[in-house]
C-alpha positions as CSV (number, residue, x, y, z in Angstrom):
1,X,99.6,83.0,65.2
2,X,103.6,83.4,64.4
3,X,105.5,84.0,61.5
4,X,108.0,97.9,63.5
5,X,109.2,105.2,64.1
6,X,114.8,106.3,68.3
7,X,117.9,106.0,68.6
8,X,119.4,102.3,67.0
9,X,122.5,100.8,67.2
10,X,124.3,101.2,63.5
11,X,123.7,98.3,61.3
12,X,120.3,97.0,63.4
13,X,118.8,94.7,61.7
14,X,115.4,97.0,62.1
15,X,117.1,99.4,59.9
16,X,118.7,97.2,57.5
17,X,116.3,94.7,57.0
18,X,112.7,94.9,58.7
19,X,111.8,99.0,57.9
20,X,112.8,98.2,54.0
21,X,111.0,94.6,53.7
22,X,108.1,96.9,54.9
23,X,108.9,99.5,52.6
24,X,108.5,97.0,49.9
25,X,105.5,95.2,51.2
26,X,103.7,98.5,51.0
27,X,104.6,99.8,47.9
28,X,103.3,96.4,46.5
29,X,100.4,95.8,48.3
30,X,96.7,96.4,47.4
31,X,95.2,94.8,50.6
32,X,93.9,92.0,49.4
33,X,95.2,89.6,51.8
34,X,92.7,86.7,52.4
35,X,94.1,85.8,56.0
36,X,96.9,87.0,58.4
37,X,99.1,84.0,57.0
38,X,99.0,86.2,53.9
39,X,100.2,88.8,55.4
40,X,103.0,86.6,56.5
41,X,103.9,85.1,53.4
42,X,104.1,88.5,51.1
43,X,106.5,89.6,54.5
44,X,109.0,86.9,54.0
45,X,109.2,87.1,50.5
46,X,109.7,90.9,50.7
47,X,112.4,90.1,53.2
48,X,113.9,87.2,51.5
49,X,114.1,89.8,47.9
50,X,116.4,92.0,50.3
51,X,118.5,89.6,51.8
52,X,119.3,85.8,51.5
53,X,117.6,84.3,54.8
54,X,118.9,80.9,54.0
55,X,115.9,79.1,55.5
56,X,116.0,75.4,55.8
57,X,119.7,75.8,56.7
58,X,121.1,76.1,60.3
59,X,122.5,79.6,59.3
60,X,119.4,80.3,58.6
61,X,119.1,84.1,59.7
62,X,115.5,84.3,60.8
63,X,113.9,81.7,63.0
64,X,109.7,81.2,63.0
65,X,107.2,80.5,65.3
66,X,110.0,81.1,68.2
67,X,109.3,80.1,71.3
68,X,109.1,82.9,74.0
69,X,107.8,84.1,77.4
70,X,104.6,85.2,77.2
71,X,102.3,86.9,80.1
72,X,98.8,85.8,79.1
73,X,98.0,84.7,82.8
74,X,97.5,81.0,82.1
75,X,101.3,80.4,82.6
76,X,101.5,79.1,78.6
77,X,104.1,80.0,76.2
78,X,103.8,81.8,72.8
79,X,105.2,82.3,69.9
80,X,107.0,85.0,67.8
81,X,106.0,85.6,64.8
82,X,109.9,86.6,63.6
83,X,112.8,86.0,65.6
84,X,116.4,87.2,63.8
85,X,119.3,86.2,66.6
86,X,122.4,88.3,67.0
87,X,123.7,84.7,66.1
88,X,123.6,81.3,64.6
89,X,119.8,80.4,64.8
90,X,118.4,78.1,68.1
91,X,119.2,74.4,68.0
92,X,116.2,73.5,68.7
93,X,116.6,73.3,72.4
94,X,113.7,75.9,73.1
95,X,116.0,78.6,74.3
96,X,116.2,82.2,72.9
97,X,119.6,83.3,72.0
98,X,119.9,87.0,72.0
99,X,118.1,89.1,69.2
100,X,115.0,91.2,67.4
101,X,111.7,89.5,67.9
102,X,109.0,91.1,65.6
103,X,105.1,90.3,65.7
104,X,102.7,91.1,63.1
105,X,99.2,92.0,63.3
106,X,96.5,91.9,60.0
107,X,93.4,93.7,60.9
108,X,92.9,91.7,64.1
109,X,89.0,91.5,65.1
110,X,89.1,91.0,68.5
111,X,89.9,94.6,69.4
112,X,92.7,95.1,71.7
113,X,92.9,91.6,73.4
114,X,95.1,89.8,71.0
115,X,97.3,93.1,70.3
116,X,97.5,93.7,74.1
117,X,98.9,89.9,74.1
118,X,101.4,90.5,71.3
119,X,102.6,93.8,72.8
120,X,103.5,91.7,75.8
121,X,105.5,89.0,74.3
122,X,107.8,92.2,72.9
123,X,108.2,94.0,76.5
124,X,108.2,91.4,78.5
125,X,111.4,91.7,81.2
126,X,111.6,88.0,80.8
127,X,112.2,87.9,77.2
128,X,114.7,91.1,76.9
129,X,114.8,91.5,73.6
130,X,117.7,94.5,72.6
131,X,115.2,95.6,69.9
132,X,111.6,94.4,68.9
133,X,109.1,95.4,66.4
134,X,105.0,95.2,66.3
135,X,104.1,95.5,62.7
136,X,100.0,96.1,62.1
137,X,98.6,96.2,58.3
138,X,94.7,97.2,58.6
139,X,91.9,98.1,56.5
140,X,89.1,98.8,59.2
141,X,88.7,101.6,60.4
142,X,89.8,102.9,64.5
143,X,92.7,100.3,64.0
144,X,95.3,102.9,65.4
145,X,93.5,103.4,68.1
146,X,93.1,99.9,69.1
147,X,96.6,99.6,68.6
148,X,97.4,102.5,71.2
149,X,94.8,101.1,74.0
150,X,96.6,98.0,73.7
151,X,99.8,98.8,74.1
152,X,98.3,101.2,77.2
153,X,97.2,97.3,78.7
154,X,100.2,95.7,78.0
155,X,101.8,98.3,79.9
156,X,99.6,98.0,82.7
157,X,99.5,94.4,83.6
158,X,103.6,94.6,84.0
159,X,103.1,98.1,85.7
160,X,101.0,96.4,88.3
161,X,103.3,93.8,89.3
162,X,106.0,96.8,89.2
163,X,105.2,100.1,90.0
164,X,108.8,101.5,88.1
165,X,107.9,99.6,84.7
166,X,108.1,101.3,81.8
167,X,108.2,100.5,77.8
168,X,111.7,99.2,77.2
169,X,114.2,101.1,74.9
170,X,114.4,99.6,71.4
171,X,110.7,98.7,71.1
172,X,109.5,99.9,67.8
173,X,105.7,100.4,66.3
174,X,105.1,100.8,62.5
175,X,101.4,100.4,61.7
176,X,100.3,100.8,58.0
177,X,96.5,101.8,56.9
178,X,95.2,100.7,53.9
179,X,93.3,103.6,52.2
180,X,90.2,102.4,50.6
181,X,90.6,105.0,47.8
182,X,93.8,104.0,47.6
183,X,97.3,104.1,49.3
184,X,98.7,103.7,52.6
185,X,98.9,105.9,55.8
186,X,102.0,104.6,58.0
187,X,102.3,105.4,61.5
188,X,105.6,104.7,63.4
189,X,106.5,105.1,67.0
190,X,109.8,104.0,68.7
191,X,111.3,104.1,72.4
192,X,114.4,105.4,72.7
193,X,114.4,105.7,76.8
194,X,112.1,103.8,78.8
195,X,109.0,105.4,79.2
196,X,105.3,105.5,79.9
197,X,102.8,104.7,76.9
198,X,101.5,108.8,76.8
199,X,105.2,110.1,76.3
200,X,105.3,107.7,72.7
201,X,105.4,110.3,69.9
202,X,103.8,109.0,66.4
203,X,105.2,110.2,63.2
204,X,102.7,109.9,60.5
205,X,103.3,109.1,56.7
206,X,100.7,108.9,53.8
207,X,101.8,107.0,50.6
208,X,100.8,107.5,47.9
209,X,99.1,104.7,46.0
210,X,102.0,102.8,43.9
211,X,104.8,104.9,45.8
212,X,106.6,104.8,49.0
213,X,108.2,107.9,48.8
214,X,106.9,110.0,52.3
215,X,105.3,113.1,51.3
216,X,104.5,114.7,54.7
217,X,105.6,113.8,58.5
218,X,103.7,115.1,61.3
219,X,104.9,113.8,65.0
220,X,101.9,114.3,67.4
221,X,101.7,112.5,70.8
222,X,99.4,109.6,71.7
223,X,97.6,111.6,74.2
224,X,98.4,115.7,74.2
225,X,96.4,116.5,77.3
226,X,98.4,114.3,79.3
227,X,101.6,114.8,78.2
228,X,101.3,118.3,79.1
229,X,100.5,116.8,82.8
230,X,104.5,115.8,82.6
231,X,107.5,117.4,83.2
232,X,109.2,116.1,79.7
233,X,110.4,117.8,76.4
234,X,107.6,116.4,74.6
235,X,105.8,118.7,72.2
236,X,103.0,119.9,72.7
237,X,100.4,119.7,69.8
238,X,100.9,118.5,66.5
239,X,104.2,119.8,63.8
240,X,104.3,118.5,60.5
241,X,107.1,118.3,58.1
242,X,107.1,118.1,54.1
243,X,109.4,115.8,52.8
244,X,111.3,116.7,49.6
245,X,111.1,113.3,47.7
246,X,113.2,114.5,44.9
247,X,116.1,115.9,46.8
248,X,119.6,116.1,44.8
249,X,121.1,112.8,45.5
250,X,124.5,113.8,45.2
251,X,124.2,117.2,46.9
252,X,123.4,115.6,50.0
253,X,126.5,113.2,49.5
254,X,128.2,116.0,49.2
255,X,126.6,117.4,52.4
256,X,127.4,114.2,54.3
257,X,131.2,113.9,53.1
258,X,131.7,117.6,54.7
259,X,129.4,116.6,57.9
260,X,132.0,113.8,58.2
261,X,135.0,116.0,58.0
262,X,133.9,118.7,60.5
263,X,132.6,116.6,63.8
264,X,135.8,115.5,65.7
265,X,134.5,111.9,66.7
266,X,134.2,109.0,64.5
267,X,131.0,108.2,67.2
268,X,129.5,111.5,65.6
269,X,129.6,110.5,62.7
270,X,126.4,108.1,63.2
271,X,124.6,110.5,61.9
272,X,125.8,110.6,58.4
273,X,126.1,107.1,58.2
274,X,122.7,106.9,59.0
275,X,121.2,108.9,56.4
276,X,123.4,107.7,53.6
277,X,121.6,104.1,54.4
278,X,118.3,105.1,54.6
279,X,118.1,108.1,52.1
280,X,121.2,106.9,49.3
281,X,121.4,103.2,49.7
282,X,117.8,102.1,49.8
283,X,115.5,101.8,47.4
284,X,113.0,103.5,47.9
285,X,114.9,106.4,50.0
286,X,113.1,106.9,53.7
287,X,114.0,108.4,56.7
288,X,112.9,107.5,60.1
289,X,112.1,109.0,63.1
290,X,115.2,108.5,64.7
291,X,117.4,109.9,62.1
292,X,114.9,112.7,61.9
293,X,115.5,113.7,65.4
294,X,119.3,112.8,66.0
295,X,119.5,115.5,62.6
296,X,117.7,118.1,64.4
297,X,119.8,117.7,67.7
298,X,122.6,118.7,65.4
299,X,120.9,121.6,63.8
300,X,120.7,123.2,67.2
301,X,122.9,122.8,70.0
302,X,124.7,124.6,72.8
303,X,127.4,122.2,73.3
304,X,130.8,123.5,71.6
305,X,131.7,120.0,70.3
306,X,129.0,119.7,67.9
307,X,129.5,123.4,66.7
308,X,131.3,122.1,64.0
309,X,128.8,120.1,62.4
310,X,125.7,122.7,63.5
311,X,126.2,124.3,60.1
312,X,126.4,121.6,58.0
313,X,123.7,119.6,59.1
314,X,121.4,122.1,59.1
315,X,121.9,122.5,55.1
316,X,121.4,118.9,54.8
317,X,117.8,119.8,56.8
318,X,116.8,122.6,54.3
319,X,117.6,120.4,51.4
320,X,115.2,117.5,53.0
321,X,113.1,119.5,54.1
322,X,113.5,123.0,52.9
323,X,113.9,124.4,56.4
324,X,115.9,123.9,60.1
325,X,114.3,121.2,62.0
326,X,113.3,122.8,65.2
327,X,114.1,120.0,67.7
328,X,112.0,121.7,70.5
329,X,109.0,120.8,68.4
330,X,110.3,117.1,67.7
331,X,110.8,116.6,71.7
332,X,114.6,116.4,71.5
């Protein structure tokens, strides 16, 4: 059936659009969908209350039930769920132009099959996509963990074919729990280098029921006991976070406006921009895992061209989160 925790290019669509359409959809939502195409709909209205998509129109900016490659062994085509081109949408002549494919998941029964099958479509060598999103709203229980063994077979049936495959860069994960006593846990994942599925680290967020403010982050990986089998920075164990959802709004623009005027290129100043979208110019503030870890790079490094933002950023960390980010711990 057709209709995202990194490192993104400024202005993505995934941060602009897709994270806060999902945002929304979860500070609405109950669960009570009767069907995936539920799922769908509440999706493209959350999407359509953020920006105009101007479906029906050929500058329409999201294109449905896209064609694309997909590597289910019988040689068929699928479908993506989302497709938002870099550019004016397809003419209809069945080929992709360049762009974010998304596919969404609601509390698939099959177990790992049809995710494995969706995971595919979005790493795919054939497709390319720059960025891509899987986004999974569950109520039954072990859903994560379905999720992460079929990613793990996705991975595998490209690995065979070639040994050197790995995840692309760009592909994100959001998965969101519904709580039966109420609220949402939201678990996000994102590559920012290729890689193998056991070196994706998970930052975890429970929400509140009628909130989407994040109370805690903890980033933990997939799979601990092999991670520590690698040579890579990734942590090892589980670190946690607390949020502060009530941080002064215009201390931190105040913060950011000095951050700006310290770093000596205007490529450094990503950062800033970055949290001024997703903490000041969304509503409900958020910030991702990306942000999270490009802001703890700053708040300790050895290299003397960032020394002039270490100081800064790291106040803008103990306002967020009333302490340094230690980017050992975050794998950076």
């Amino acid at each position: 059936m057709a209709t995202a925790v990194q490192i993104h290019d400024e202005g993505s669509v995934i941060d602009t659009l897709i994270k806060p359409a999902i945002l929304k959809l979860v500070s609405e939502s109950e669960g009570a969908y009767r069907c995936e195409r539920d799922l769908h709909h509440h999706f493209t209205v959350c999407l359509e209350n953020i920006t105009n998509l101007k479906l029906g129109t050929r500058r329409r900016r999201v294109c449905l039930e896209e064609p694309a490659h997909a590597y289910y062994g019988s040689g068929r085509k699928g479908n993506l769920d989302y497709f938002f081109p870099d550019g004016p949408a397809n003419s209809g002549d069945g080929v992709l132009s360049t762009g974010v494919a998304v596919e969404l998941n609601f509390d698939y029964r099959d177990g790992y099959k049809k995710i494995r099958q969706d995971i595919q479509k979005l790493i795919d060598p054939a497709n390319a996509y720059h960025e891509s999103l899987y986004f999974a709203y569950c109520k039954k229980r072990n859903f994560f963990e379905a999720v992460t063994q079929g990613i793990e077979r996705a991975f595998r049936e490209f690995e065979e074919a070639r040994p050197d495959f790995r995840l692309p860069s760009g592909l994100h994960v959001i998965i969101v729990e519904h709580v039966r006593a109420g609220g949402h846990t939201v678990r996000e994942t994102s590559v920012e280098v290729p890689c193998v599925p056991c070196d994706l680290q998970w930052v975890e967020t429970p929400v509140p029921q009628a909130s989407v403010e994040p109370i805690q982050i903890v980033v933990a990986n997939i799979n601990p006991r092999r991670a520590e089998d690698t040579d890579l920075n990734i942590p090892k164990g589980d670190c946690s976070y607390v949020q502060n959802t009530t941080f002064d709004r215009e201390d931190l623009e105040r913060f950011l406006k000095t951050f700006e005027s310290a770093v000596r290129r205007e490529q450094d100043r990503s950062l800033s921009q970055r949290l001024r979208h997703e903490l000041l110019e969304n509503n409900p503030p958020y910030i991702s895992p990306g942000a999270m870890k490009q802001l703890a790079k700053w708040c300790n490094t050895n290299n003397a061209l960032y020394w002039d933002g270490m100081d800064i950023a790291r106040k803008i960390s103990q306002l967020l989160f009333g302490c340094v980010l230690d980017r050992s711990k975050l794998g950076v």
